[in-house]
DRENFILUM-996989 format. One record per residue: residue number from 1; x, y, z of N, C-alpha, C in turn; residue in one letter. Coordinates in steps of 0.001 Angstrom, whole numbers, plus 500000, padded with zeros to 6 digits. Example, Ala and Ser with C-alpha at 12.3 -4.5 7.8 and 13.67 -1.06 7.14 Angstrom:
BEGIN
ATOM   nr      nX      nY      nZ     caX     caY     caZ      cX      cY      cZ  rest
ATOM    1  513190  494310  507800  512300  495500  507800  513200  496700  507800     a
ATOM    2  512850  497750  507080  513670  498940  507140  512900  500030  507870     s
% end
This chain:
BEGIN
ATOM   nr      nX      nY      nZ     caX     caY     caZ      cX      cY      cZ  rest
ATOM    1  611322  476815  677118  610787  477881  676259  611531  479182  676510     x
ATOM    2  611901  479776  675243  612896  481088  675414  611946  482432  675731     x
ATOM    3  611632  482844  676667  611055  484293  677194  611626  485556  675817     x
ATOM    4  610402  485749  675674  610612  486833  674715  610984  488027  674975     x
ATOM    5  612006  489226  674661  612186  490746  675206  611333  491268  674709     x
ATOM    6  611080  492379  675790  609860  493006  676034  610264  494517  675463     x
ATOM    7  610025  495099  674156  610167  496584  673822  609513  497283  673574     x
ATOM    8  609686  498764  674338  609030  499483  674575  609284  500946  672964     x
ATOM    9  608326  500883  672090  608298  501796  671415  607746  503210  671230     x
ATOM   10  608647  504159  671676  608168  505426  671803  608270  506843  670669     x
ATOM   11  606863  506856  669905  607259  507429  669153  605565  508177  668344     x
ATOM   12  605553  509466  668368  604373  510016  667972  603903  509654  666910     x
ATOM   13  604892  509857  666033  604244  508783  664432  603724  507345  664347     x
ATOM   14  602262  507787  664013  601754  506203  664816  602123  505059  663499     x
ATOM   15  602383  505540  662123  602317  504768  661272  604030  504148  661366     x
ATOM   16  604832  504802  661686  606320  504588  662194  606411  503498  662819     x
ATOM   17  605758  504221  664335  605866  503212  665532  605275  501406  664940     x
ATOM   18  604097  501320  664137  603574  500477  664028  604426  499515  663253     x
ATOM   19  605109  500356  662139  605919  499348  661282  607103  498699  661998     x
ATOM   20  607703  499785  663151  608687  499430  663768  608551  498028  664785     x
ATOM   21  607552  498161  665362  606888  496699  665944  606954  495448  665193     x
ATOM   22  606110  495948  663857  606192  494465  663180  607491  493971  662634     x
ATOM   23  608470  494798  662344  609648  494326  662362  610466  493815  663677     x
ATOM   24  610160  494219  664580  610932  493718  665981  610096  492251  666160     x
ATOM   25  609041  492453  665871  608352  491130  665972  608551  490019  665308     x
ATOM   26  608944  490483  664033  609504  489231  662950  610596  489524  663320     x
ATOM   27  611741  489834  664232  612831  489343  664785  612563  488480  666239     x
ATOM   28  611559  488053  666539  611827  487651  667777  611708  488493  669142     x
ATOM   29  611020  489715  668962  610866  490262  669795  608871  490269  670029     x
ATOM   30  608655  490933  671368  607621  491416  671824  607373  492925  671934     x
ATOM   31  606698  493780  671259  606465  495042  671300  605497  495430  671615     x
ATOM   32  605566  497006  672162  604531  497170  672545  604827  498909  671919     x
ATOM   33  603929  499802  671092  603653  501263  670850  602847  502226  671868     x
ATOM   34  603571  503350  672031  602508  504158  672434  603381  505427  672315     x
ATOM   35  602710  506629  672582  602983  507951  671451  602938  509208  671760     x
ATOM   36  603469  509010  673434  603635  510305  674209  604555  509718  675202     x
ATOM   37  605399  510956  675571  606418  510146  676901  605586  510201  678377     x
ATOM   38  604626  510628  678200  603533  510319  679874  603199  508875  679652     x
ATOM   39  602680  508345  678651  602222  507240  678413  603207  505852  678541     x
ATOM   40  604624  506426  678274  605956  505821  677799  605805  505381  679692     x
ATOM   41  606344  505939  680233  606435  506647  681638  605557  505263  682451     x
ATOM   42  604413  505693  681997  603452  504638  682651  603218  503140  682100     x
ATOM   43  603871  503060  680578  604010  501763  680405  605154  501122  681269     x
ATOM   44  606081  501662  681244  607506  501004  681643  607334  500748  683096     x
ATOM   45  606242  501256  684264  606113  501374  685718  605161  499392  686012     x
ATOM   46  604981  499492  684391  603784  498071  684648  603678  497214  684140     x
ATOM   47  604746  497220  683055  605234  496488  682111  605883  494829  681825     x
ATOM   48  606979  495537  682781  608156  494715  682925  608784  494677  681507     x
ATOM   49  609545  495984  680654  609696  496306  679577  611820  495665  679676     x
ATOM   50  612230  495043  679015  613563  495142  678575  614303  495919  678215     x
ATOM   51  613838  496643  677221  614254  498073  676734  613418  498990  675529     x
ATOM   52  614081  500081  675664  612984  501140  674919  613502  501880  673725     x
ATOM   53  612902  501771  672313  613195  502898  671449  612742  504228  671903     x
ATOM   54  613115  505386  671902  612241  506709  671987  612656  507658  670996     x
ATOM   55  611997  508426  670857  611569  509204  669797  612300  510166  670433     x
ATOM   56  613424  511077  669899  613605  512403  670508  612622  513526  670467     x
ATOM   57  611936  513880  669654  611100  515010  669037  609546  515014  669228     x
ATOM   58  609367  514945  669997  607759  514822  670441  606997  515578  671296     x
ATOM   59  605998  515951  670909  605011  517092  671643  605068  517073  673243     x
ATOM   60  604714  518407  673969  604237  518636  675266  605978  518202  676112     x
ATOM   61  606455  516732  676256  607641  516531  676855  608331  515589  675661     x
ATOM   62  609645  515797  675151  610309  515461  674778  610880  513714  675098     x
ATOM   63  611887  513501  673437  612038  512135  674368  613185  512332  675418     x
ATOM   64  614165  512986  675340  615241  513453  676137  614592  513346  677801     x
ATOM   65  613627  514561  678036  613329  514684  679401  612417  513342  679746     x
ATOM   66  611430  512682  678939  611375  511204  678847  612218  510231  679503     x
ATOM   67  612966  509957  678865  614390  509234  679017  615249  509608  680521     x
ATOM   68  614862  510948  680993  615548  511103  682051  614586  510657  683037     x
ATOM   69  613421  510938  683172  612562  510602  683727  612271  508736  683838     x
ATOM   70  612284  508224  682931  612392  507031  682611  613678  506434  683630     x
ATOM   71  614841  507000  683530  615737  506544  684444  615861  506581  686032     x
ATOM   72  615007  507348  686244  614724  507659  687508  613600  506714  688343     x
ATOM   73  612542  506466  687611  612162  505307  687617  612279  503749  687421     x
ATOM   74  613232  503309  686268  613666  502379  686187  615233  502309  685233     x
ATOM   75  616294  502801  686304  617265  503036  685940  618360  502272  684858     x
ATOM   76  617802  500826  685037  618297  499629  684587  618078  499211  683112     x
ATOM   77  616638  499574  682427  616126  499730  681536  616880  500574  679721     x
ATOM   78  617575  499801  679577  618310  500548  678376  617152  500984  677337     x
ATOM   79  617748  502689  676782  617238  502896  676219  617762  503537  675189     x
ATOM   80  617757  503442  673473  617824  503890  672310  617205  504839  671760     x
ATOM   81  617895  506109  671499  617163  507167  671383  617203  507126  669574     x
ATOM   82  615948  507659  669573  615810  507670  667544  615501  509372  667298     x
ATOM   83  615584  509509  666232  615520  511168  665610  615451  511191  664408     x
ATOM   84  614936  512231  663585  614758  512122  662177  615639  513588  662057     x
ATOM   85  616057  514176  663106  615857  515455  662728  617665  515536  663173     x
ATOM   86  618516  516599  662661  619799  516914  663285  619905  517733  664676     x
ATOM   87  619603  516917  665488  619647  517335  667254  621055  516575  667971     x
ATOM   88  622340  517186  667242  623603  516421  668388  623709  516953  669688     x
ATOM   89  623056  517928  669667  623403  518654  671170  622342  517369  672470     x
ATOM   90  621121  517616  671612  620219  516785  672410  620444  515197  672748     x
ATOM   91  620972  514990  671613  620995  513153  671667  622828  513128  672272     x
ATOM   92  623711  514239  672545  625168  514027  673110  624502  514195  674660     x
ATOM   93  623222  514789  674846  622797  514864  676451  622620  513794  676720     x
ATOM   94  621303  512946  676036  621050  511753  676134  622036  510794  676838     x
ATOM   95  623181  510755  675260  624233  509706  675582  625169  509915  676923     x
ATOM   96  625260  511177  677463  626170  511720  678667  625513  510987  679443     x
ATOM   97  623956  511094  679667  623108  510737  680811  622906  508929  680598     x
ATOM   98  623582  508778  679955  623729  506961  680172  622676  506378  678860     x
ATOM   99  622250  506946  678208  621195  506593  676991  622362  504870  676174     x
ATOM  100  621890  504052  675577  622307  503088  675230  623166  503150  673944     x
ATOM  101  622090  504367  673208  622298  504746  671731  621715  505385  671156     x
ATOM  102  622107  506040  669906  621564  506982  669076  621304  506296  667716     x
ATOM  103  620405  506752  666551  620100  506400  665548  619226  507357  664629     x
ATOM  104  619392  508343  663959  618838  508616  662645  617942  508162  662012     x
ATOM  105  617144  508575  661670  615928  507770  660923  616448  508231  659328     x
ATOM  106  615880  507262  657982  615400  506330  658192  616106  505117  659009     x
ATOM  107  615752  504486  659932  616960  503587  660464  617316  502430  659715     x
ATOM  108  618747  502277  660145  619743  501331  659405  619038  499975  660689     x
ATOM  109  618101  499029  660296  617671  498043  660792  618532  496728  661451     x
ATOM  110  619946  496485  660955  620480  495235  660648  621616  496017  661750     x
ATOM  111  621948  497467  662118  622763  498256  663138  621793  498287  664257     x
ATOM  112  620427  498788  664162  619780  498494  665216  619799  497114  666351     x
ATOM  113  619200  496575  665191  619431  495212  665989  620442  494848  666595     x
ATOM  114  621536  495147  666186  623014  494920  666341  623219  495754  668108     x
ATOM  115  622792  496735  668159  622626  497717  669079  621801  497458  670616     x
ATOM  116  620638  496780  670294  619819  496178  670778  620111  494972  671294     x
ATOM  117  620689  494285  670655  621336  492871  671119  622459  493486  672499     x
ATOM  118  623101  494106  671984  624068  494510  673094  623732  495264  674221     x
ATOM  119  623076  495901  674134  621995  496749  675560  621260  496447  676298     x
ATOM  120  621107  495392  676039  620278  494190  676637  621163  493486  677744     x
ATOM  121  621379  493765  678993  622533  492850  680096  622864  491620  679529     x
ATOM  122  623746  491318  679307  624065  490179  679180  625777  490224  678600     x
ATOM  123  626601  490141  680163  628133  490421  680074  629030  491993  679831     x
ATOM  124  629784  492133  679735  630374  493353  679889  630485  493543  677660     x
ATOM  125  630445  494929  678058  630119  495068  676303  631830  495955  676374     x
ATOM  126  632639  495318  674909  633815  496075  674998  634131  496233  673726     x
ATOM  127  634349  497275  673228  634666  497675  671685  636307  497432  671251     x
ATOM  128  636698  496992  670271  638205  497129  670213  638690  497665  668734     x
ATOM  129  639584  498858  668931  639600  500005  667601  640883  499701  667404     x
ATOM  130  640627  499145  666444  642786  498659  665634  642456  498276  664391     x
ATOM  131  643281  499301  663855  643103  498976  662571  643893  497567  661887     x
ATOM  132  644485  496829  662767  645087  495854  662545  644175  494666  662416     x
ATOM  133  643714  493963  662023  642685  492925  661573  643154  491327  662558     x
ATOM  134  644233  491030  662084  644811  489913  663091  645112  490393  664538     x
ATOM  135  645281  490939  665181  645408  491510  665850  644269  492129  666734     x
ATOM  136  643021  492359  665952  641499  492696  666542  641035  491512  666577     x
ATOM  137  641607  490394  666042  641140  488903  666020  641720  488289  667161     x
ATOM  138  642745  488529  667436  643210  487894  668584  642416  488475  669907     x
ATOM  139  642549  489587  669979  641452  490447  671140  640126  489897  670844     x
ATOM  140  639113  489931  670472  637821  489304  670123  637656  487604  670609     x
ATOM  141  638980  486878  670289  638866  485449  670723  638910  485944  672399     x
ATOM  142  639897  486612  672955  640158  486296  674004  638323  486886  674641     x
ATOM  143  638010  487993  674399  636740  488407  675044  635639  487502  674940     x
ATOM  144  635210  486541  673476  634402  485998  673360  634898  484769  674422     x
ATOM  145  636159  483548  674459  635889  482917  675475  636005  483030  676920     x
ATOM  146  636091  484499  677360  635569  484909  678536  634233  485869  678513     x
ATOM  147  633360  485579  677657  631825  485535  678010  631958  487040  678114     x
ATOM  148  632344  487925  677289  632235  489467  676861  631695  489682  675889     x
ATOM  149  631131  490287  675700  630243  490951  674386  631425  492184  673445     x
ATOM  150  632004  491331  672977  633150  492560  671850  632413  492896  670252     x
ATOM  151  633572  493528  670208  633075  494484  668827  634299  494835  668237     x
ATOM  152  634998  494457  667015  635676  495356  666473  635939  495915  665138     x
ATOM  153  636227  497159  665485  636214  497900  663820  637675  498484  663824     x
ATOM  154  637881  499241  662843  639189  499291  662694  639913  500717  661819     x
ATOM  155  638376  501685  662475  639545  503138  662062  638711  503746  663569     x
ATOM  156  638767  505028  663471  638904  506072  663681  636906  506705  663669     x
ATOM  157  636458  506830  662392  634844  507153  662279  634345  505961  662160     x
ATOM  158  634278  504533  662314  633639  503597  662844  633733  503586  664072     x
ATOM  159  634595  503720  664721  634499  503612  666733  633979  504785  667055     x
ATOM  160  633777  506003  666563  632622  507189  667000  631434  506549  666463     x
ATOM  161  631175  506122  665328  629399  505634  665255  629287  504718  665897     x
ATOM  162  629639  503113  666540  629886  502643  667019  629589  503275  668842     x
ATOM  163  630514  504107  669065  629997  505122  670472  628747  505378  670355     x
ATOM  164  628105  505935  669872  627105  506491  669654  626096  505352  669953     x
ATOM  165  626076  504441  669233  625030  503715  669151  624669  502300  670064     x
ATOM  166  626215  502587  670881  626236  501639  671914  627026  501665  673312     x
ATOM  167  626386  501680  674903  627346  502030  675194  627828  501414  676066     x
ATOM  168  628998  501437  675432  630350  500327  675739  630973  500470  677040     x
ATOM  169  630860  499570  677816  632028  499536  679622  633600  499995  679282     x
ATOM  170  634209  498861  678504  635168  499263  678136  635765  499407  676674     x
ATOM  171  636784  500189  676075  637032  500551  674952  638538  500191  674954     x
ATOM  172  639033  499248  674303  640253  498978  673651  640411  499740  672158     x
ATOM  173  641672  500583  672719  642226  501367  671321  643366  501737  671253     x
ATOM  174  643841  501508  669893  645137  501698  669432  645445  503049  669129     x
ATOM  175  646595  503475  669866  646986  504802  668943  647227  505116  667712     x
ATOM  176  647200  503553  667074  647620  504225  665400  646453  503480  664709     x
ATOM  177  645556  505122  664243  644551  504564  663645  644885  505141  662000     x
ATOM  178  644188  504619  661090  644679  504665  659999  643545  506022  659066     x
ATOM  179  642602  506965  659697  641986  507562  658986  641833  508712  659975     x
ATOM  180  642079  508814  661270  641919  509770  662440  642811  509987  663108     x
ATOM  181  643574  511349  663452  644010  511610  664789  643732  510716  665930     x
ATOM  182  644306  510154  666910  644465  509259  667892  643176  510358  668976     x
ATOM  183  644444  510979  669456  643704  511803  670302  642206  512902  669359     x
ATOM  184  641635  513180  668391  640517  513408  667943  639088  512545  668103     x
ATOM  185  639928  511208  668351  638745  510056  668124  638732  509303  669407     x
ATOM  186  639612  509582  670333  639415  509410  672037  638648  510554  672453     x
ATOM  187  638902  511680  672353  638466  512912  673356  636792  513092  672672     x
ATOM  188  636574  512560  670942  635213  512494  670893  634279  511699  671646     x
ATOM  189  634724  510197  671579  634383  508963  672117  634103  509486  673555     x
ATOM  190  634832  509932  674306  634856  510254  675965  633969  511052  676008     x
ATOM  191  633694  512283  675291  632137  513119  674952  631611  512566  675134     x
ATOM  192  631032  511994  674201  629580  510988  674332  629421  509673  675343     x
ATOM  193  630805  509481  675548  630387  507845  676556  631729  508487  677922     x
ATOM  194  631086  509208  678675  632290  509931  679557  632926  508434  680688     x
ATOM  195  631919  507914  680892  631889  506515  681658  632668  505370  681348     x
ATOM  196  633042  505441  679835  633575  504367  679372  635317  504259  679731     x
ATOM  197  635665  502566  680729  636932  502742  680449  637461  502810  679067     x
ATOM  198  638640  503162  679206  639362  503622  677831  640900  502300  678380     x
ATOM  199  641527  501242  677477  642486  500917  677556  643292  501039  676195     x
ATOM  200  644495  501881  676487  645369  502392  674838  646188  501185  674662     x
ATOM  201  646248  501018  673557  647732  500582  673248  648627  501109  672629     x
ATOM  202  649776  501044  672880  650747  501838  671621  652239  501247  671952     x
ATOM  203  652769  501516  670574  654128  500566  670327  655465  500467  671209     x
ATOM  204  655220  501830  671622  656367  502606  673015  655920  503235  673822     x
ATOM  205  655936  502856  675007  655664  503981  676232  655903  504995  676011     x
ATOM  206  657500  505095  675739  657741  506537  675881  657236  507788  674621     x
ATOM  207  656501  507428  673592  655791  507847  672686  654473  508672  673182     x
ATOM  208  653950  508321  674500  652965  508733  675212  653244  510080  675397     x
ATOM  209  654252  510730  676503  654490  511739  676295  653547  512762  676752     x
ATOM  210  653631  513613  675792  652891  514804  675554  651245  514467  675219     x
ATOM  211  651037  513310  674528  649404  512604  674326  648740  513103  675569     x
ATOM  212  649981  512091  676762  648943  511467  677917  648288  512721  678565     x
ATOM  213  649628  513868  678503  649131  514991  679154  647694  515534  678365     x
ATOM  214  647270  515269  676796  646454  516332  676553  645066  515525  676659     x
ATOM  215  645161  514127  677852  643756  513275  677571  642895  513425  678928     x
ATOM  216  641724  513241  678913  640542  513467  679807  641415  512991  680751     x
ATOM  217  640394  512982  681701  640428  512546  683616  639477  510978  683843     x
ATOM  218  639219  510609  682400  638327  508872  682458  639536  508310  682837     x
ATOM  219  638963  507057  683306  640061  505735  683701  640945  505378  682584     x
ATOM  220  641590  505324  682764  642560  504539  681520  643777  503870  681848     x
ATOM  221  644220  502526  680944  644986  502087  681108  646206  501911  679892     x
ATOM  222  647487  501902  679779  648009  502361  678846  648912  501028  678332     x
ATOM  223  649124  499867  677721  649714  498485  677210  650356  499309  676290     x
ATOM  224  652344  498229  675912  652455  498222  674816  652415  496823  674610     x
ATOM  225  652954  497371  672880  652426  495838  672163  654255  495677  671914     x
ATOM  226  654261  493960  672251  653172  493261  671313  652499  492607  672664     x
ATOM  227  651159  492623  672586  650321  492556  673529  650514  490871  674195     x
ATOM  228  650496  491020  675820  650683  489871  676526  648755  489353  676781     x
ATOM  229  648241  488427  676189  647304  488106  676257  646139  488349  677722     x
ATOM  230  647496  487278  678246  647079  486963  679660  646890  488133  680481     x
ATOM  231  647920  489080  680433  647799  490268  680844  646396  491625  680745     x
ATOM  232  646614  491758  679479  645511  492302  678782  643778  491734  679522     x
ATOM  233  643534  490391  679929  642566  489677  680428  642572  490277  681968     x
ATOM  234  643849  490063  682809  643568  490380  683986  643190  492088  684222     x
ATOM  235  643557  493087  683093  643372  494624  683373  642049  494773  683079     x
ATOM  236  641043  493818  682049  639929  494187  681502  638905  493400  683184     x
ATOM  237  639456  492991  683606  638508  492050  684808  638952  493270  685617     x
ATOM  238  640076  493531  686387  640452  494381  687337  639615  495692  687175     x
ATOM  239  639404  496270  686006  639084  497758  685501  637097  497697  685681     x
ATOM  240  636975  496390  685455  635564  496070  685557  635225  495864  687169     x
ATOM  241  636073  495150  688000  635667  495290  689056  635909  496687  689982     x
ATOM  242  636482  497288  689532  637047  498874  690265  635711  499403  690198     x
ATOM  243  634843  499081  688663  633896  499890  688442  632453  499184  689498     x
ATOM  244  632271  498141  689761  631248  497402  690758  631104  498461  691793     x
% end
């Protein structure tokens, strides 16, 4: 018998919270509502909760200081922050402080889930940004039969929403994206997910240059193409165990 995940829904709107349940429920989940972050706080201490939606915007304590609080207690516990309202400052704190993901209301249900599936432990989660299609196919085989949780999209403002809403160990990305500045859509990404390795690819080393100098202080590793498979496998294991 498959053990059901246990989610924790945090959110003052009781007619919200309620609908949001019965949809997690007709996915296969177990939910549970309640509609203050004291309450949130004390479900998750007795629970044995999997993970948590929270509400950013809510009376007396917020979901933000929630969520921090929440981690302090059960650090392990991924959690998805929701908002109806335009708070990037609040939900880029969130995501700094290790939050899983962000989401907008009304929510996009079929991204949630998508989100949720991945925040949930189970293998190293790794995004891969190339706008090259065969090429994001070949990366994706290799992660899926070594038991990684990949993802790939293929500009520039899909791998920032994508950041946002999930957060990724490591990030495979190409310097030549086809709708963004290279460096615009790394130095955002590293904002919000400061933790995340970053591995580049690009066609010539010596093209790096002046880039490498203008990029964060995150880990990174720098491949050209045309990419050695085998290789590529041993930096994504090595970069994962540095991080243990």
């Amino acid at each position: 018998m498959v053990t059901k995940r246990k989610v924790l829904v945090v959110d003052d709107n009781i007619d919200f919270c309620e609908n949001i349940i019965e949809i997690l429920e007709s996915n296969g989940y177990e939910a549970i509502g309640v509609h203050d972050g004291f309450k949130a706080l004390e479900t998750v201490e007795n629970n044995g909760i999997d993970l948590v939606l929270m509400d950013v915007r809510m009376p007396t304590m917020d979901g933000v200081e929630t969520f921090k609080k929440l981690k302090v207690i059960s650090p392990e516990i991924p959690v998805i922050m929701i908002t109806a309202h335009t708070e990037n400052g609040r939900i880029r704190e969130a995501l700094r402080n290790g939050a899983s993901g962000a989401f907008e209301k009304p929510l996009d249900i079929e991204r949630l889930k998508c989100s949720m599936k991945k925040a949930i432990p189970n293998g190293a989660k790794i995004m891969i940004v190339d706008g090259n299609k065969k090429s994001s196919a070949g990366m994706m085989d290799l992660l899926s039969e070594n038991k990684y949780q990949g993802i790939a999209v293929f500009d520039g403002n899909a791998a920032i929403q994508k950041a946002r809403e999930i957060s990724f160990d490591i990030i495979i990305m190409d310097m030549k994206l086809p709708d963004m500045n290279f460096l615009e859509v790394y130095n955002t990404i590293c904002d919000i997910r400061p933790k995340a390795i970053v591995i580049i690819i690009m066609e010539n080393r010596e093209k790096m240059g002046a880039v490498e100098q203008s990029l964060q202080d995150n880990v990174y590793v720098c491949l050209e193409k045309p990419l050695d498979m085998d290789h590529l496998l041993r930096v994504i294991q090595d970069e994962l165990k540095g991080r243990n």
